[in-house]
C-alpha positions in Angstrom: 8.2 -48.1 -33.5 10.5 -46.6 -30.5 9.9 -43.4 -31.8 5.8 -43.7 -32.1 5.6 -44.8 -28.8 7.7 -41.8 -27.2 6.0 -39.1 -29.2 2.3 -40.6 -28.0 4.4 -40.6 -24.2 5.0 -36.9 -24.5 1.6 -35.6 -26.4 -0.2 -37.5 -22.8 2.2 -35.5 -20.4 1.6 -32.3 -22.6 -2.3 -33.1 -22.5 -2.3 -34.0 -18.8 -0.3 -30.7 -18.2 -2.6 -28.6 -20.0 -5.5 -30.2 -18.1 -3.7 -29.8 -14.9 -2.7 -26.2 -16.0 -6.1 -25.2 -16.5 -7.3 -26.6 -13.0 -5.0 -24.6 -10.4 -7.1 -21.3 -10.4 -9.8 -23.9 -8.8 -7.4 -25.8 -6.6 -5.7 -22.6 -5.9 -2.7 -22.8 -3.9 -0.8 -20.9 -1.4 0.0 -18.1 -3.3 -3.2 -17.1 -4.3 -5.2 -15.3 -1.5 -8.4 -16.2 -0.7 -10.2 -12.8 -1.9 -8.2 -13.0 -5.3 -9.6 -16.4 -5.9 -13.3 -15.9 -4.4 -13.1 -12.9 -6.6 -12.8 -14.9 -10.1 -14.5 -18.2 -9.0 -16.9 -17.2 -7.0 -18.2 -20.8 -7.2 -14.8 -22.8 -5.4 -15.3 -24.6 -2.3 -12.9 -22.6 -1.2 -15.0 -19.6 -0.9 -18.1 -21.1 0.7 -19.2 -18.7 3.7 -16.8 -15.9 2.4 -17.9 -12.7 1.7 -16.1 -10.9 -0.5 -15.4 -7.0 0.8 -17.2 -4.7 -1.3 -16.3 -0.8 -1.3 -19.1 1.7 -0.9 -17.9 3.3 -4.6 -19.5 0.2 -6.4 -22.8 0.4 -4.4 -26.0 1.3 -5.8 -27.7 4.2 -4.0 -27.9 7.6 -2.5 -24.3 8.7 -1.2 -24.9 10.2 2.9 -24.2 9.3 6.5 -26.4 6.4 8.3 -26.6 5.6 12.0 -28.6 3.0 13.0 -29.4 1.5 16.4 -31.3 -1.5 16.8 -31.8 -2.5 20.6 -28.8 -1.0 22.8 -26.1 -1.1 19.8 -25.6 2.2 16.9 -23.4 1.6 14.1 -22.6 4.8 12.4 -20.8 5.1 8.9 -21.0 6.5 5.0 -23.5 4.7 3.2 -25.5 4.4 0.4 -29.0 4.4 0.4 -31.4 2.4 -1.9 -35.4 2.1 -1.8 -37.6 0.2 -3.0 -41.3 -0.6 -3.1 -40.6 -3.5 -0.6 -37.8 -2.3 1.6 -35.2 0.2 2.2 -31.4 -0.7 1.6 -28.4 0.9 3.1 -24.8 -0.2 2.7 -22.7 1.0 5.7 -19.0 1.3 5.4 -17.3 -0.3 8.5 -14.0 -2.0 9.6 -10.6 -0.3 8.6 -9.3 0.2 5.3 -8.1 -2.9 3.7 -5.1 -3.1 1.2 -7.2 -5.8 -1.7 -9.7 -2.4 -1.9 -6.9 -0.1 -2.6 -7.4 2.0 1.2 -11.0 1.6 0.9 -12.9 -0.2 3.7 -15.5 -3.1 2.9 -19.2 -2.6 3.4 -22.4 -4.3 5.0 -25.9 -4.5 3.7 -28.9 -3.9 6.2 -32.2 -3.8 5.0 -35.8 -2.9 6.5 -39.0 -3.6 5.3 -41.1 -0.9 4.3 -44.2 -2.6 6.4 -42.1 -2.1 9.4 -41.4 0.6 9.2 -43.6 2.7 12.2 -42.7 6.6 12.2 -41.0 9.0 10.4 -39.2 12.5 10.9 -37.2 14.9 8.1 -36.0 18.4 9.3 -33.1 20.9 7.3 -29.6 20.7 7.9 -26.5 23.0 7.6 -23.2 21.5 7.8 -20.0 23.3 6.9 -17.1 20.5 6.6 -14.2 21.7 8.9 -11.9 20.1 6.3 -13.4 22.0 3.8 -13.1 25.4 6.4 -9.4 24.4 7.0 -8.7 24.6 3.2 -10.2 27.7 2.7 -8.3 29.2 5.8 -4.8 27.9 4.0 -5.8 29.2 0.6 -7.7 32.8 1.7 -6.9 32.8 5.7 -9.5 33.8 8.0 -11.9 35.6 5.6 -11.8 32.6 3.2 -13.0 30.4 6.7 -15.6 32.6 7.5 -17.2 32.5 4.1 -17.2 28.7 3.4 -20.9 28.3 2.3 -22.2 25.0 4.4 -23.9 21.7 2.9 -27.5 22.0 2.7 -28.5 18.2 4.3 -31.5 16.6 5.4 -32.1 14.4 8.0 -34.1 11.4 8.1 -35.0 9.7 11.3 -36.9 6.3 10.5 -38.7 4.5 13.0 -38.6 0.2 12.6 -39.6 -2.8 14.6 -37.4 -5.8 13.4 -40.5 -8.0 12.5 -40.2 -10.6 15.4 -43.2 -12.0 16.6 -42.6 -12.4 19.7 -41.1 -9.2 21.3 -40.5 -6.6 18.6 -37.5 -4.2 19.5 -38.0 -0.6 18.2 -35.4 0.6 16.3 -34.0 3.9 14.5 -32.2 4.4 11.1 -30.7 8.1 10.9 -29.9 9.2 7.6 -28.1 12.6 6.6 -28.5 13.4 2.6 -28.2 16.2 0.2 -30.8 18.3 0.8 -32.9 17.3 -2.5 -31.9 13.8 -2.3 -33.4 13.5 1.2 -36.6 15.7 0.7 -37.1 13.1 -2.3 -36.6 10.1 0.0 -38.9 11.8 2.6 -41.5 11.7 0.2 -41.4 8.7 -1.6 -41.5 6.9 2.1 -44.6 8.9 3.0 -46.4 7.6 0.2 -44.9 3.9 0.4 -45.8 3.9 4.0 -48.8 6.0 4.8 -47.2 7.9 7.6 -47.0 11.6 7.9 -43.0 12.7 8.8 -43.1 14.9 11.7 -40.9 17.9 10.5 -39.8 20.0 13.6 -38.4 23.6 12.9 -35.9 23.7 10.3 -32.2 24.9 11.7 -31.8 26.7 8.4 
């Protein structure tokens, strides 16, 4: 009888350990950080409010440069670009570089509504990276800098009012693209929007 009664003692502890064992990840204690946890339960009190830091690599989009002012501030940054019907999307990379993304910093989701959207502007860039040139001089010296081809870009400058009511701000999202990706975007927000781009003389 002694011996029934001590095995059914150590099959509870063994069940209530297991239950227990499978409940830390949601109780998560000090040792697990805050981002590891939010990361696999997105859904533990814990992680209400948090954002988890996303790097720009697992964005969806258009890979360029954004700057975007609205009022008296400019945040400037890769990105990602995304459109469609209904708004545009851009994911900015800002902050440092954080250790949990492997050196990669986190990024920030902005998005404008193609309705608000009130002018628009495309022209032709050139850009030659200087890291790019500085390679080139190391590998070929001066001749190898001096015939680095440049980037063939285009600008977008996109004219927005942030949809208040009351005093509408006018604001400005620059965007800096592969040439072909950003005569493709051009386009597809001419049609979406109705407005003619203004395109000033082309650099190159």
């Amino acid at each position: 009888m002694n011996g029934k009664i001590m095995l059914r003692k150590v099959v509870a502890i063994a069940t209530t350990s297991l239950v227990l064992g499978l409940s830390v990840p949601a109780a998560a204690g000090d040792e697990v950080d805050i981002y590891t946890l939010c990361s696999k339960f997105p859904l533990n009190s814990r992680c209400q409010g948090y954002q988890i830091p996303v790097p720009l690599e697992e964005r969806s989009g258009d890979l360029g440069e954004c700057s975007l002012k609205t009022g008296e501030t400019t945040k400037e940054g890769d990105c990602k670009v995304l459109l469609t019907e209904q708004k545009i999307t851009i994911y900015m990379e800002e902050g440092e570089e954080l250790e949990i993304l492997q050196g990669q910093k986190t990024t920030r989701e902005y998005n404008i509504s193609i309705k608000d959207i009130t002018a628009l502007s495309y022209k032709k860039e050139s850009r030659t990276p200087t890291s790019r040139r500085v390679r080139n001089f190391l590998l070929f010296g001066v001749l190898g800098a001096a015939l680095t081809r440049p980037d063939k870009l285009a600008q977008i400058d996109i004219g927005f009012t942030d949809s208040s009511p009351n005093q509408p701000v006018a604001n400005t999202l620059t965007l800096l693209l592969k040439r072909d990706t950003g005569t493709t975007l051009k386009d597809q927000l001419v049609q979406l929007t109705g407005i003619t781009a203004v395109e000033p003389e082309a650099n190159s």
